[in-house]
CHARMM internal coordinates of N, CA and C (Angstrom, degrees):
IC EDIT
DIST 1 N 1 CA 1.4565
DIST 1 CA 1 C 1.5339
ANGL 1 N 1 CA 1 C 107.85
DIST 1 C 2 N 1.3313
ANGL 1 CA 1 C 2 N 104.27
DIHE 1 N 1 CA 1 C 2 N 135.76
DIST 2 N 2 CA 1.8719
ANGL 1 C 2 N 2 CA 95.77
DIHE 1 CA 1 C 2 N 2 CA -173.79
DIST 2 CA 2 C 1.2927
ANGL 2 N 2 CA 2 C 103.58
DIHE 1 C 2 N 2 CA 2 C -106.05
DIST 2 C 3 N 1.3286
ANGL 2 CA 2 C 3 N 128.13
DIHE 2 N 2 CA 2 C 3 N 162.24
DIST 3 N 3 CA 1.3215
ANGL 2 C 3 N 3 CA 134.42
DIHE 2 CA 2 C 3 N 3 CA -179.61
DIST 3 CA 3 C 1.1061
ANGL 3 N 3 CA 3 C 134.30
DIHE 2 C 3 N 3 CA 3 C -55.18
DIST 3 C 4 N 1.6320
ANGL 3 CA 3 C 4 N 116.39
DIHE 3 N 3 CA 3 C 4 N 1.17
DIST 4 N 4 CA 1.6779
ANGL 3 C 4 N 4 CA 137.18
DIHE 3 CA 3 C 4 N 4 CA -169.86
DIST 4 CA 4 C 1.5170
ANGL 4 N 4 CA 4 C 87.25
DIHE 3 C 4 N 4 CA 4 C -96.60
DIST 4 C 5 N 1.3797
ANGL 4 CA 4 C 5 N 123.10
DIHE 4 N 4 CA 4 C 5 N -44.96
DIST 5 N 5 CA 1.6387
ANGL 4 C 5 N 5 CA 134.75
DIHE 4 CA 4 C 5 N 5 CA -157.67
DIST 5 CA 5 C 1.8513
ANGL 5 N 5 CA 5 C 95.09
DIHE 4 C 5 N 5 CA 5 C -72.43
DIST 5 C 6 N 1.0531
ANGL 5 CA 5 C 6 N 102.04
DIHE 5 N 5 CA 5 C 6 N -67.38
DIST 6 N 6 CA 1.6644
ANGL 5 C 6 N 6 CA 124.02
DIHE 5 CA 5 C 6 N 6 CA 173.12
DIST 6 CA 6 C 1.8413
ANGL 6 N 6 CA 6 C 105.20
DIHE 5 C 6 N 6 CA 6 C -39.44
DIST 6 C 7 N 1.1709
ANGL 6 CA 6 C 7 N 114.92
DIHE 6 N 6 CA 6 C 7 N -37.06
DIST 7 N 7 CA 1.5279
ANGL 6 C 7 N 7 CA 107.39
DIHE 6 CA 6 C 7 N 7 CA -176.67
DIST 7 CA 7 C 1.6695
ANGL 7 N 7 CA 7 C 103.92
DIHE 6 C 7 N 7 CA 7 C -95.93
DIST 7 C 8 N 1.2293
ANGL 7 CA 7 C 8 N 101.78
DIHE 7 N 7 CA 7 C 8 N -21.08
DIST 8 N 8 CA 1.8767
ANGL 7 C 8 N 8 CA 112.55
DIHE 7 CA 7 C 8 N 8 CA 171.16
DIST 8 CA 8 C 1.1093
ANGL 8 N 8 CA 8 C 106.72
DIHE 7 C 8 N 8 CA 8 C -47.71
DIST 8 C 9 N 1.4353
ANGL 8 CA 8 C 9 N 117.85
DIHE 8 N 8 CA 8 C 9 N -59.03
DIST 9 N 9 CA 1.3139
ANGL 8 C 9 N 9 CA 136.35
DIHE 8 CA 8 C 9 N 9 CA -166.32
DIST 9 CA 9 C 1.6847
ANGL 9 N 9 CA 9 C 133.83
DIHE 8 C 9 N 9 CA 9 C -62.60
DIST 9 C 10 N 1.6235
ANGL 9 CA 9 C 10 N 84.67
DIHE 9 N 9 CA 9 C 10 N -18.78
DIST 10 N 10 CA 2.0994
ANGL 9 C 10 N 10 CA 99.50
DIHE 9 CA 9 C 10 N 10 CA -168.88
DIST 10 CA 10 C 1.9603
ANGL 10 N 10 CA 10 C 91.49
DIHE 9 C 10 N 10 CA 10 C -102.60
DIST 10 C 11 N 1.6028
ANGL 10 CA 10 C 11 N 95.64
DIHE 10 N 10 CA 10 C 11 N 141.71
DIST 11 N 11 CA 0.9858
ANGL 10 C 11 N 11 CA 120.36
DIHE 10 CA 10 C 11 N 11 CA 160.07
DIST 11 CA 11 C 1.2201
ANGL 11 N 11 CA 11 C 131.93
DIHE 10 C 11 N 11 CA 11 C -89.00
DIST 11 C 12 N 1.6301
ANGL 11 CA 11 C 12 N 108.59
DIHE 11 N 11 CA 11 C 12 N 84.58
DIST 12 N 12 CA 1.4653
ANGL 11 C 12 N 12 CA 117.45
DIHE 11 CA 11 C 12 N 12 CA -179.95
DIST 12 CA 12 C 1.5420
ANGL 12 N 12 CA 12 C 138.34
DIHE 11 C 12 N 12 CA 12 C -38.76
DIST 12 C 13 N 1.5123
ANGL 12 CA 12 C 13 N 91.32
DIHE 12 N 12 CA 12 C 13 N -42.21
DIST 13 N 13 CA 1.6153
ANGL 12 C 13 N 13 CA 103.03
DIHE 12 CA 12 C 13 N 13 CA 174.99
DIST 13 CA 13 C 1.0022
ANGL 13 N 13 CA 13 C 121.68
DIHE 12 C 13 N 13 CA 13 C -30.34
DIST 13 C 14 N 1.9086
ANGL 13 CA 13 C 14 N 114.04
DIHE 13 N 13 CA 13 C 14 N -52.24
DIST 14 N 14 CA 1.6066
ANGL 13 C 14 N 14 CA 109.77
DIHE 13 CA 13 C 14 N 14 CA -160.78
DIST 14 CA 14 C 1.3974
ANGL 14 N 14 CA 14 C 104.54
DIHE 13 C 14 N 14 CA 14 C -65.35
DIST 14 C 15 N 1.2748
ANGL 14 CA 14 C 15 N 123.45
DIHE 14 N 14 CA 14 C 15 N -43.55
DIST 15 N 15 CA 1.3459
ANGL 14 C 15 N 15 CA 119.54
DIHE 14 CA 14 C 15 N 15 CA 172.44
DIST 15 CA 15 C 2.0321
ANGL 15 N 15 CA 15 C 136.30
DIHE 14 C 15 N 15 CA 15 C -39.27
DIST 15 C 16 N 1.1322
ANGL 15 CA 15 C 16 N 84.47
DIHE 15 N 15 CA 15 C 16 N -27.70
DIST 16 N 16 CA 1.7876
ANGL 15 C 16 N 16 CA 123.42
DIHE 15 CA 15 C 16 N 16 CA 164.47
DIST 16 CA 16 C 1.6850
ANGL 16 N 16 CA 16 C 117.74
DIHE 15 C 16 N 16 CA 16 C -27.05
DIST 16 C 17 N 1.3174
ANGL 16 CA 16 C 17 N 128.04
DIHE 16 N 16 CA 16 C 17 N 80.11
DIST 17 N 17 CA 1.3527
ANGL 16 C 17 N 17 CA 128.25
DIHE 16 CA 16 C 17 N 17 CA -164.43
DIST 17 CA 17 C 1.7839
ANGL 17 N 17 CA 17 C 97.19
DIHE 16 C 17 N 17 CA 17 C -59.79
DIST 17 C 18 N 1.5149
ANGL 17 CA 17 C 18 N 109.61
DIHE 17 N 17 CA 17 C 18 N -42.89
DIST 18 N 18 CA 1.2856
ANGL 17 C 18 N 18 CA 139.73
DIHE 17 CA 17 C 18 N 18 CA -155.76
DIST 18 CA 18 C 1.8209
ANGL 18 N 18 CA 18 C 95.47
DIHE 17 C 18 N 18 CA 18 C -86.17
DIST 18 C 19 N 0.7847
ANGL 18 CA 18 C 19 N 128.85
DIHE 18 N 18 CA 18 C 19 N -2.35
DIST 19 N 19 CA 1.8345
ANGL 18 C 19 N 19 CA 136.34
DIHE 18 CA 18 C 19 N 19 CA 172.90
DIST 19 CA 19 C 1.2007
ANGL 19 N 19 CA 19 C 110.78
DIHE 18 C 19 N 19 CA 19 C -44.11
DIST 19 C 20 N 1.7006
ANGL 19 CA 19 C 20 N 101.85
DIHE 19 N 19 CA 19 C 20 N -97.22
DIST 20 N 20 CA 1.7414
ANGL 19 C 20 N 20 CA 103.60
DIHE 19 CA 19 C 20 N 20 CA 168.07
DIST 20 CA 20 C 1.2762
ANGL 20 N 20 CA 20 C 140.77
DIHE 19 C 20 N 20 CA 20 C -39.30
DIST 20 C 21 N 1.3220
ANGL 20 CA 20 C 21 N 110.92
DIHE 20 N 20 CA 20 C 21 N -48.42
DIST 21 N 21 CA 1.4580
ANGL 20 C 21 N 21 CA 127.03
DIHE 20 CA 20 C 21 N 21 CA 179.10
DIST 21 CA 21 C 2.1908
ANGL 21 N 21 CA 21 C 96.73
DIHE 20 C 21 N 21 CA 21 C -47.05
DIST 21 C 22 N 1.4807
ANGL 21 CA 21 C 22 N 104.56
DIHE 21 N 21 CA 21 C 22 N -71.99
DIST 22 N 22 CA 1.6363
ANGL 21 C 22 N 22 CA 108.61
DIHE 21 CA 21 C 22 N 22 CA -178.78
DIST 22 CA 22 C 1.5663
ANGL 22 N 22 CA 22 C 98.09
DIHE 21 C 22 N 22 CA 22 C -65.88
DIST 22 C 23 N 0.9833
ANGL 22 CA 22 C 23 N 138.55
DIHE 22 N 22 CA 22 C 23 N -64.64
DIST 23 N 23 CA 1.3683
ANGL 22 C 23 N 23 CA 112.17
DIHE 22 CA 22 C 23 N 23 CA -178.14
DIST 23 CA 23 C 1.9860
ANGL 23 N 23 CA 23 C 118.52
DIHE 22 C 23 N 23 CA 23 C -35.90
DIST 23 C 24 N 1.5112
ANGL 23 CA 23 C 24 N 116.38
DIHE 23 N 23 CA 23 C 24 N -53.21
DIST 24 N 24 CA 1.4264
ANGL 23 C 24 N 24 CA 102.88
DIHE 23 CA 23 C 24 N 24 CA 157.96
DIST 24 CA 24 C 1.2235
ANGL 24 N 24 CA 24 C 124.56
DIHE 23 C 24 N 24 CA 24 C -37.56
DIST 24 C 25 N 1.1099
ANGL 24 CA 24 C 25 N 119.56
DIHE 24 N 24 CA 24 C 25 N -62.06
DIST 25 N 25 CA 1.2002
ANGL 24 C 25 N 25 CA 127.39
DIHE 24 CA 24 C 25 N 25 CA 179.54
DIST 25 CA 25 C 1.5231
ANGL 25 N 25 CA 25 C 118.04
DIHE 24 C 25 N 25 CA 25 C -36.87
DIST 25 C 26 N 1.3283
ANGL 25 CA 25 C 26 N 119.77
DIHE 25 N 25 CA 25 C 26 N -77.87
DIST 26 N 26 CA 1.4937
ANGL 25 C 26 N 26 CA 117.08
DIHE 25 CA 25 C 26 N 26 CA 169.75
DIST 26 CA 26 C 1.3208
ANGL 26 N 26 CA 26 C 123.92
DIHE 25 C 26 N 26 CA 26 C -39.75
DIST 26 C 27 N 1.3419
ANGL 26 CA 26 C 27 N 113.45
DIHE 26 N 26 CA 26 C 27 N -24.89
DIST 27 N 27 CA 1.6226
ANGL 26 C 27 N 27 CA 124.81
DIHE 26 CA 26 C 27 N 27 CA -178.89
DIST 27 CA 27 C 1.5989
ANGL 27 N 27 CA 27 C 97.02
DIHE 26 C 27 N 27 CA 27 C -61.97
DIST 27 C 28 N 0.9801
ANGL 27 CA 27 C 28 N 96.84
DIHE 27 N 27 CA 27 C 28 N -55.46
DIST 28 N 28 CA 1.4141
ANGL 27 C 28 N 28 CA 112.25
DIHE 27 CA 27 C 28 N 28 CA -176.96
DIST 28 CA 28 C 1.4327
ANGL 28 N 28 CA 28 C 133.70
DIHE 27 C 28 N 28 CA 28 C -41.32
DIST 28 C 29 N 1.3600
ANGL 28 CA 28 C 29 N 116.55
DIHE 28 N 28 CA 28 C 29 N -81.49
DIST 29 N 29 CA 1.4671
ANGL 28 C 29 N 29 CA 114.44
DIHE 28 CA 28 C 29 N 29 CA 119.25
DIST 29 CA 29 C 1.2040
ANGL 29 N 29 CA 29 C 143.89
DIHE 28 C 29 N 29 CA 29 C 25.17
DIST 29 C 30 N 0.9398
ANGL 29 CA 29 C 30 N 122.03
DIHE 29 N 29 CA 29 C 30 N -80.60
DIST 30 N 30 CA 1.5967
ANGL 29 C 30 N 30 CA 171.02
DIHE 29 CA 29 C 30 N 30 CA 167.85
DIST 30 CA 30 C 1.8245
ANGL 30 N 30 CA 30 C 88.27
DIHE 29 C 30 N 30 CA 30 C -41.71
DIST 30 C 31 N 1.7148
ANGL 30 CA 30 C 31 N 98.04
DIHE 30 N 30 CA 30 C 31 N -73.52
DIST 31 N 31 CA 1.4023
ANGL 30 C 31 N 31 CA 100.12
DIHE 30 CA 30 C 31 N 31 CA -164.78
DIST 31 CA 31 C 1.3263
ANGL 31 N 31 CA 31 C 111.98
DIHE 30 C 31 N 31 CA 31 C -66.33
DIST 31 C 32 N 1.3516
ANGL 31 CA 31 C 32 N 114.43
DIHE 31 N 31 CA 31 C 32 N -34.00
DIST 32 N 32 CA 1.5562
ANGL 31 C 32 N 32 CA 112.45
DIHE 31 CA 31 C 32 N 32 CA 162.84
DIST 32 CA 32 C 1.3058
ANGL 32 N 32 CA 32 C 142.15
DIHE 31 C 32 N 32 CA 32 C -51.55
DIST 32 C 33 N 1.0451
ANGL 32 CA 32 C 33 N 110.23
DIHE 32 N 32 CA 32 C 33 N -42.03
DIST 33 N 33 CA 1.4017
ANGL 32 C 33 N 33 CA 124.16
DIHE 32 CA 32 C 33 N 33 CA 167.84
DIST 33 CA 33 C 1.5754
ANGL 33 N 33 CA 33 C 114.97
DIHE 32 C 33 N 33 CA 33 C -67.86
DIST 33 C 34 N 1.3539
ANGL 33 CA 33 C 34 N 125.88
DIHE 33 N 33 CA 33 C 34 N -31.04
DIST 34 N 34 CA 1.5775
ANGL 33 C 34 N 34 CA 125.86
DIHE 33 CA 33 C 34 N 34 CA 161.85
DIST 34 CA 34 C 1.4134
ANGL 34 N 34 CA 34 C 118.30
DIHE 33 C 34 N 34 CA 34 C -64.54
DIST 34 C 35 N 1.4425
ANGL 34 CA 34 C 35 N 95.55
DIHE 34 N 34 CA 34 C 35 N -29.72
DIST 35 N 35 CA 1.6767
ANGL 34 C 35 N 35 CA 91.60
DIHE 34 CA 34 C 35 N 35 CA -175.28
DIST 35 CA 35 C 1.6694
ANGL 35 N 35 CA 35 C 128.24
DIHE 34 C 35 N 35 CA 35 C -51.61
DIST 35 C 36 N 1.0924
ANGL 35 CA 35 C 36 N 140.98
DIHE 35 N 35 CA 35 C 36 N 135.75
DIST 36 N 36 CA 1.3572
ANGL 35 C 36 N 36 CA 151.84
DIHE 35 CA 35 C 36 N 36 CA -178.67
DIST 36 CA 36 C 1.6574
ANGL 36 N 36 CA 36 C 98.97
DIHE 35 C 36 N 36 CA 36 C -39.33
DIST 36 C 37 N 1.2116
ANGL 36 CA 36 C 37 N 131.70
DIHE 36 N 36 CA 36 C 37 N 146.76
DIST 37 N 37 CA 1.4813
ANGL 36 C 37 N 37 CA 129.43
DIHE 36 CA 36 C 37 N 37 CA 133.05
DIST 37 CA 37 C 1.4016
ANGL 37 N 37 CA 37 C 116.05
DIHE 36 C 37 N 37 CA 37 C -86.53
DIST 37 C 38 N 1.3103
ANGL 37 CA 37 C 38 N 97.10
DIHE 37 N 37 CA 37 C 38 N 160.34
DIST 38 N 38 CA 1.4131
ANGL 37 C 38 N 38 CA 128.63
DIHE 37 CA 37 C 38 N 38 CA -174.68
DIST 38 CA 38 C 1.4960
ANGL 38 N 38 CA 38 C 97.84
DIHE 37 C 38 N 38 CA 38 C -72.59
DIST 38 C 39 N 1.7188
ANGL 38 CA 38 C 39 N 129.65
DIHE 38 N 38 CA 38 C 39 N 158.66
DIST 39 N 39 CA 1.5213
ANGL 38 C 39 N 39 CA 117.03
DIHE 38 CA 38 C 39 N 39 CA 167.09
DIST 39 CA 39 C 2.0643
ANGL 39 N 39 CA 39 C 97.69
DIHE 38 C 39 N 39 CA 39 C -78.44
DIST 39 C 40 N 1.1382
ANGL 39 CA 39 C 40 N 116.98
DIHE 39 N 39 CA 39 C 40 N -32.33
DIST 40 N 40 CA 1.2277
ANGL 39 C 40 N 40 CA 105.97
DIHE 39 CA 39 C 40 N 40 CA 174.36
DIST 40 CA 40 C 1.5890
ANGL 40 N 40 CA 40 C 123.15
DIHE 39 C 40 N 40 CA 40 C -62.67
DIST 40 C 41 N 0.8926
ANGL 40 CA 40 C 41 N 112.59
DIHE 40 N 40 CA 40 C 41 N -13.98
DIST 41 N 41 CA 1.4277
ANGL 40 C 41 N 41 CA 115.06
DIHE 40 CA 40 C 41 N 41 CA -172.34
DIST 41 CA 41 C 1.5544
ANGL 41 N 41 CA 41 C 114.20
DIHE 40 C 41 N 41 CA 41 C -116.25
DIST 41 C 42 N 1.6394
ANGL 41 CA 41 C 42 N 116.44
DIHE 41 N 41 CA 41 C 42 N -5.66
DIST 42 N 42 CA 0.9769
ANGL 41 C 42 N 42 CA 135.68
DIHE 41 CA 41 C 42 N 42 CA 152.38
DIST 42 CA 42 C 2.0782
ANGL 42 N 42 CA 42 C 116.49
DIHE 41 C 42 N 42 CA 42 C -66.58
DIST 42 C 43 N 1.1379
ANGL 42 CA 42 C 43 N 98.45
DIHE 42 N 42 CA 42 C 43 N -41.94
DIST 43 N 43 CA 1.5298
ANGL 42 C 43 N 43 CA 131.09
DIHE 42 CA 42 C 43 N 43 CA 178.18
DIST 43 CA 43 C 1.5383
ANGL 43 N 43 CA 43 C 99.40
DIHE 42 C 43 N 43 CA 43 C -36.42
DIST 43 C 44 N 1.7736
ANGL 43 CA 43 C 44 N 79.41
DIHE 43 N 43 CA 43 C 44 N -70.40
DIST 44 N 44 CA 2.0533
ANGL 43 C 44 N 44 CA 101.80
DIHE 43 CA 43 C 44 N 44 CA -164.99
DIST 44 CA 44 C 1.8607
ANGL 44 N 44 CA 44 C 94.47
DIHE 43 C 44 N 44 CA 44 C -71.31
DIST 44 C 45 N 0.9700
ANGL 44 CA 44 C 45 N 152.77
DIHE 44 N 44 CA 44 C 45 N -27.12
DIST 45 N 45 CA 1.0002
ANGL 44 C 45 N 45 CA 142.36
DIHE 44 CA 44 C 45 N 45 CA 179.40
DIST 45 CA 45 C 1.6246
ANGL 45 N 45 CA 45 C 114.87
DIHE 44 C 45 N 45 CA 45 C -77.58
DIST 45 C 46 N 1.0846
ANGL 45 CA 45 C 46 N 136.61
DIHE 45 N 45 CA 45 C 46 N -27.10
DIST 46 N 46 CA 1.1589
ANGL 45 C 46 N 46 CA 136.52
DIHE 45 CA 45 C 46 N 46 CA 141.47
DIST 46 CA 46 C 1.8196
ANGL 46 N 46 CA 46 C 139.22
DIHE 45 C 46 N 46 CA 46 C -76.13
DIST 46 C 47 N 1.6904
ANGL 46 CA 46 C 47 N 90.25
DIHE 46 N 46 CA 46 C 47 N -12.60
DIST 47 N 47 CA 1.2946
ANGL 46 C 47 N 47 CA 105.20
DIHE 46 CA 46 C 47 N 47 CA 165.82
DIST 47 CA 47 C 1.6968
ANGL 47 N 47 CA 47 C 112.77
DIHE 46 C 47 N 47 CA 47 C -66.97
DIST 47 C 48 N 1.5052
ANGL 47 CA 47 C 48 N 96.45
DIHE 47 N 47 CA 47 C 48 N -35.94
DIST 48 N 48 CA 1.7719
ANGL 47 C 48 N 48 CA 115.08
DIHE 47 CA 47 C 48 N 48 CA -165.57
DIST 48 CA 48 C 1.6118
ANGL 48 N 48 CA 48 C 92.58
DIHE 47 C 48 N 48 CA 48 C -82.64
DIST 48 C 49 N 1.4526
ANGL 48 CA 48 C 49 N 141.68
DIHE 48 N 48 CA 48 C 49 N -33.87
DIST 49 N 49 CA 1.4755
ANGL 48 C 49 N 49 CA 123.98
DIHE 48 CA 48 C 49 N 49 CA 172.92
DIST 49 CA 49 C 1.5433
ANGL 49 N 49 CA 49 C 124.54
DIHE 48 C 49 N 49 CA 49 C 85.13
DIST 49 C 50 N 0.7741
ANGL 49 CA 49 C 50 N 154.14
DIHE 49 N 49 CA 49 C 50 N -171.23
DIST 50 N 50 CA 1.9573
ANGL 49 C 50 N 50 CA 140.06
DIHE 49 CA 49 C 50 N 50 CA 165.50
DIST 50 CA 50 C 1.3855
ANGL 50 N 50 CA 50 C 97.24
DIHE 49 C 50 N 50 CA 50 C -127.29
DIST 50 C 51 N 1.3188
ANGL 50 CA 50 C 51 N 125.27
DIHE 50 N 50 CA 50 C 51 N 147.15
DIST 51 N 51 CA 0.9982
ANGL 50 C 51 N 51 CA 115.29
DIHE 50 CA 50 C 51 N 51 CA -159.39
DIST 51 CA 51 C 2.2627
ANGL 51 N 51 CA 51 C 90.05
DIHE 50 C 51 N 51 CA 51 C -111.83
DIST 51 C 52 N 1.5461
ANGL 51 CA 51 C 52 N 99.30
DIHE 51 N 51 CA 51 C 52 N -13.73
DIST 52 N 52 CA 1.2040
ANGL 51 C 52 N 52 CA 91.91
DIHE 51 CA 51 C 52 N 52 CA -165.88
DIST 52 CA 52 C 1.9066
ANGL 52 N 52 CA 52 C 104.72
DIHE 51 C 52 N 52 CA 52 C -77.80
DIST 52 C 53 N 0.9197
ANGL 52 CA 52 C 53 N 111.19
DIHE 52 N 52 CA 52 C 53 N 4.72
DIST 53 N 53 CA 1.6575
ANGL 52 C 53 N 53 CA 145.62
DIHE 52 CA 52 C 53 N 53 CA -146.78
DIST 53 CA 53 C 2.3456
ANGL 53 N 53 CA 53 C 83.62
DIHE 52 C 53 N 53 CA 53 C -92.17
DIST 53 C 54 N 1.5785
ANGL 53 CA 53 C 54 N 109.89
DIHE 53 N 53 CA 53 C 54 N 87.85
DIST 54 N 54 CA 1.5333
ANGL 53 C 54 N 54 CA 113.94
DIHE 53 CA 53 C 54 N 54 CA 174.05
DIST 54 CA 54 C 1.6148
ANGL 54 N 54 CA 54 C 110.77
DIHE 53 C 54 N 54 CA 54 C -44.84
DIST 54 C 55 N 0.9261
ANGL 54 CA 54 C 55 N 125.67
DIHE 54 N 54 CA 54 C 55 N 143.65
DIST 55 N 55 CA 1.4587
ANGL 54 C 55 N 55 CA 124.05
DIHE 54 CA 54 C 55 N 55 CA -172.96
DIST 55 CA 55 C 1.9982
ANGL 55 N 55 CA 55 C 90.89
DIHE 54 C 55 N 55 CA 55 C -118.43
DIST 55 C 56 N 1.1594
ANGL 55 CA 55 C 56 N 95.31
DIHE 55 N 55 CA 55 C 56 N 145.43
DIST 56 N 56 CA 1.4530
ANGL 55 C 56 N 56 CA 100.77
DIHE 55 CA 55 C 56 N 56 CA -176.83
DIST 56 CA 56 C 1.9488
ANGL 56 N 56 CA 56 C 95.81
DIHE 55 C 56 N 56 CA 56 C -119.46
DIST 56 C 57 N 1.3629
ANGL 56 CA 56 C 57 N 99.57
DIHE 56 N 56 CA 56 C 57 N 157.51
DIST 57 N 57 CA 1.6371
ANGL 56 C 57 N 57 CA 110.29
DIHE 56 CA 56 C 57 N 57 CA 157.59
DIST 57 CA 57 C 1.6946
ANGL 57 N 57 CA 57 C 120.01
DIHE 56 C 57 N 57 CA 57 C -59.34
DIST 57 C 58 N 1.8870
ANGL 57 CA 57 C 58 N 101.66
DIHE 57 N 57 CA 57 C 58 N 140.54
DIST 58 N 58 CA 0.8413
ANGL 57 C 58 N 58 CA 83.80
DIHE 57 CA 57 C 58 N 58 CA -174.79
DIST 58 CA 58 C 1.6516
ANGL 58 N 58 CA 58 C 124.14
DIHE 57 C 58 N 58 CA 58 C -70.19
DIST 58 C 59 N 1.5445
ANGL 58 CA 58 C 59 N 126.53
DIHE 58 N 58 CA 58 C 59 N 175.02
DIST 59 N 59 CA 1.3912
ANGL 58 C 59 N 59 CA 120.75
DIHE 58 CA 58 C 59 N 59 CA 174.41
DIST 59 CA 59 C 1.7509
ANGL 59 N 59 CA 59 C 106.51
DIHE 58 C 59 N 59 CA 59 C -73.96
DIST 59 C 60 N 1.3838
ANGL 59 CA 59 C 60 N 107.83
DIHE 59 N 59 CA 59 C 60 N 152.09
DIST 60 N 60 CA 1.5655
ANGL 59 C 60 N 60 CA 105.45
DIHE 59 CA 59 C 60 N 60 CA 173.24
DIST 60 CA 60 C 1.4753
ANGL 60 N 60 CA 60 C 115.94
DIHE 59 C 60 N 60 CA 60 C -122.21
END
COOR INIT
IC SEED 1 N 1 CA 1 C
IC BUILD
């Protein structure tokens, strides 16, 4: 087994100072993005529009 195979093999993560901290993090995240909107804040988000969103002429 050569030493490329041997380093294939180890799971770096646990070693990972930075693990928990980003694992919180995504939790986090995570929970935010599930969270419910408000109808007001639903409002302003369609009030605000996409801007990447092509706009065509109107039809006549």
């Amino acid at each position: 087994m050569t030493l490329e195979e041997r380093f294939a093999q180890i799971d770096f993560s646990q070693f990972s100072k930075v693990k928990d901290s980003l694992l919180l993090r995504l939790k986090l995240r995570r929970r935010a993005i599930n969270e419910e909107m408000s109808l007001d804040e639903l409002d302003q988000v369609a009030a605000a529009g996409n801007p990447n969103i092509k706009k065509y002429p109107p039809r006549e």
